[in-house]
N, C-alpha and C positions, 0 to 999 in steps of 0.2 A: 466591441462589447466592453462596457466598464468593466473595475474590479467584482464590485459586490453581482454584477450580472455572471461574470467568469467562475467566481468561488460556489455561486448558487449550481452553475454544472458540473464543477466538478462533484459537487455534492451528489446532485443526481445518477451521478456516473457510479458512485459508490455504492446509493441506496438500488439502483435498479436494474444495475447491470453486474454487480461485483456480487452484494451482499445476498441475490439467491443464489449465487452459484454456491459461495458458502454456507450458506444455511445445509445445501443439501450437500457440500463435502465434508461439514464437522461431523453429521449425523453418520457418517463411515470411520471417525477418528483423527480427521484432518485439521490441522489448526486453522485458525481464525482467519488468516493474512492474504489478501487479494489483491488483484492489481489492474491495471487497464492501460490502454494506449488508445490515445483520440489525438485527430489531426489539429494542427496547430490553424491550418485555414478556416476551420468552421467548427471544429469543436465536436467533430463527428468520431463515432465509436471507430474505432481501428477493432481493437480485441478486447475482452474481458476475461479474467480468467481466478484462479484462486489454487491455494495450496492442494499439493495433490504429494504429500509423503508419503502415506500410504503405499504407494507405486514406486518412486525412488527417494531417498530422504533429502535431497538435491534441489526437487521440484517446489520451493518455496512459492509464493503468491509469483512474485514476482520472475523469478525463474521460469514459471510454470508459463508464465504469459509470452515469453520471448520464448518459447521451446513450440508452443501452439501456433506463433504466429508465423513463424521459420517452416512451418510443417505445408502452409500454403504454397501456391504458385509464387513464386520469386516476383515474379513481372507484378502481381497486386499487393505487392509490400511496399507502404510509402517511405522515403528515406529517415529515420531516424530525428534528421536535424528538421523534420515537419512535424513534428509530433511532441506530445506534452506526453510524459509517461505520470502516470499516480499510481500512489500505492496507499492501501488503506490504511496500514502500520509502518513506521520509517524503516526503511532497509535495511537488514542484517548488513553483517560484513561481505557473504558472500552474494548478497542482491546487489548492494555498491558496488563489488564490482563487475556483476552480469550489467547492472546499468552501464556503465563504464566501459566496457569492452561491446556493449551494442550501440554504441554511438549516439547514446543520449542524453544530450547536454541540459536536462531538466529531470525533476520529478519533482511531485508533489505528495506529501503525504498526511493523514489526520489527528493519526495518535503515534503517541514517541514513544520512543524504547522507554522512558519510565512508564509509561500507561502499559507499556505490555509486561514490562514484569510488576508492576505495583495493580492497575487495574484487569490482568488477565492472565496474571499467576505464567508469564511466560518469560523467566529473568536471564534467556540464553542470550541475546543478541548481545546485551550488556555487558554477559560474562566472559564472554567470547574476546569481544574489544578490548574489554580491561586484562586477559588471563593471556591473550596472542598480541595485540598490538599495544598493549600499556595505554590504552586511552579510554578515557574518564567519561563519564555521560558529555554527551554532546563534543568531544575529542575531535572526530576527524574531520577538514574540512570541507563544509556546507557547501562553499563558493570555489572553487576552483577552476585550474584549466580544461578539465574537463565539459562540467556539467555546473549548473547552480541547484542546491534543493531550498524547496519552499515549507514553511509548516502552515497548513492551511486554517487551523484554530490560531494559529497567530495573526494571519491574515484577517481572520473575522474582527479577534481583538480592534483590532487599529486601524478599521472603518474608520471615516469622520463622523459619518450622519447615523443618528441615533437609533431613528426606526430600521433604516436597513440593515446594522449590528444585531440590534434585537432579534431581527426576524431569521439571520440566519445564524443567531446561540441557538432557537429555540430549534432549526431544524438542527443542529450539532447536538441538542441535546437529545434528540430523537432518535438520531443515529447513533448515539453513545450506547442510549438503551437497548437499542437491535443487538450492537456488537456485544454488550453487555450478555443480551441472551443467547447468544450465539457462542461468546464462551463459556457459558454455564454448559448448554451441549457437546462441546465439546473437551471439557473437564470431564463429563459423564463417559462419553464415551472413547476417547483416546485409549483407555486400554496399553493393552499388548498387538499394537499392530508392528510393531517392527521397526518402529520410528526412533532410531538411538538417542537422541534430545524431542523425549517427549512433553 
């Protein structure tokens, strides 16, 4: 599969597999942040899942998805290094390292710690970085022995060919607007659930 065929799934993966789950876990109070794992052979759904604090404040998008997927039969869990991990919103500190100690040498994500505290009024991940590890937006390393992270709006960027750039700004910008509405939901209703970084 080319690039622009690959980035147009993982879009998919966000709009139809991630982004109901959230829709229906803000409307209880739960942030924005989801995440998914599909295999690296064919592109095929592993897990989808979404933040779930509410229940423990731990369960981030991406947390939440390595905790669901461990909950299966061992024997039908693909090994890690087969698998492309994404996350809707780039990793906190402690999703970096649940990536990290689950043995996966990838993720992809679409909006960066400044869209979530600038576009979605959520400025902990950043404050976190800067207040515990002294690092600056964009700080820790992307590419390491670990894992490589990708940013998939940059990806779109620096397509070569014009129409297939276009076609997948316009679905980013589709999806901006979902996530857009999705945090206005859940500014409304976050409330007093229990969530100590609400």
């Amino acid at each position: 599969m080319d690039t622009a065929g690959f980035i147009a799934r993982l879009l998919d993966v966000i709009e139809s597999d991630i982004a109901p789950k959230t829709r229906q876990e803000v409307e209880r109070g739960n942030k924005l942040f989801g995440a998914a794992i599909i295999k690296k052979s064919d592109l095929s759904l592993v897990i989808a899942e979404t933040n779930n604090e509410v229940e423990n404040p731990l369960w981030h998008g991406e947390m939440h998805a390595i905790k669901k997927l461990y909950e299966r039969p061992r024997a039908s869990i693909p090994e890690p290094k087969d698998c492309i991990f994404i996350a809707t919103h780039e990793p906190c500190s402690l999703c970096l390292s649940a990536i990290t100690w689950g043995g996966y040498d990838n993720f992809y994500y679409l909006f960066s710690h400044e869209d979530s505290r600038d576009s979605f009024n959520i400025p902990h991940d950043l404050k976190i970085l800067k207040e515990v590890f002294t690092l600056d937006p964009g700080g820790y390393n992307a590419k390491n022995a670990y894992w490589q992270s990708h940013n998939i709006a940059h990806m779109i960027a620096s397509l070569q060919e014009p129409v297939t750039r276009k076609g997948l700004l316009e679905r980013l910008s589709n999806i901006t607007a979902l996530y857009a509405n999705l945090s206005a939901i859940y500014q409304t209703n976050k409330g007093d659930k229990g969530i100590p970084l609400a």
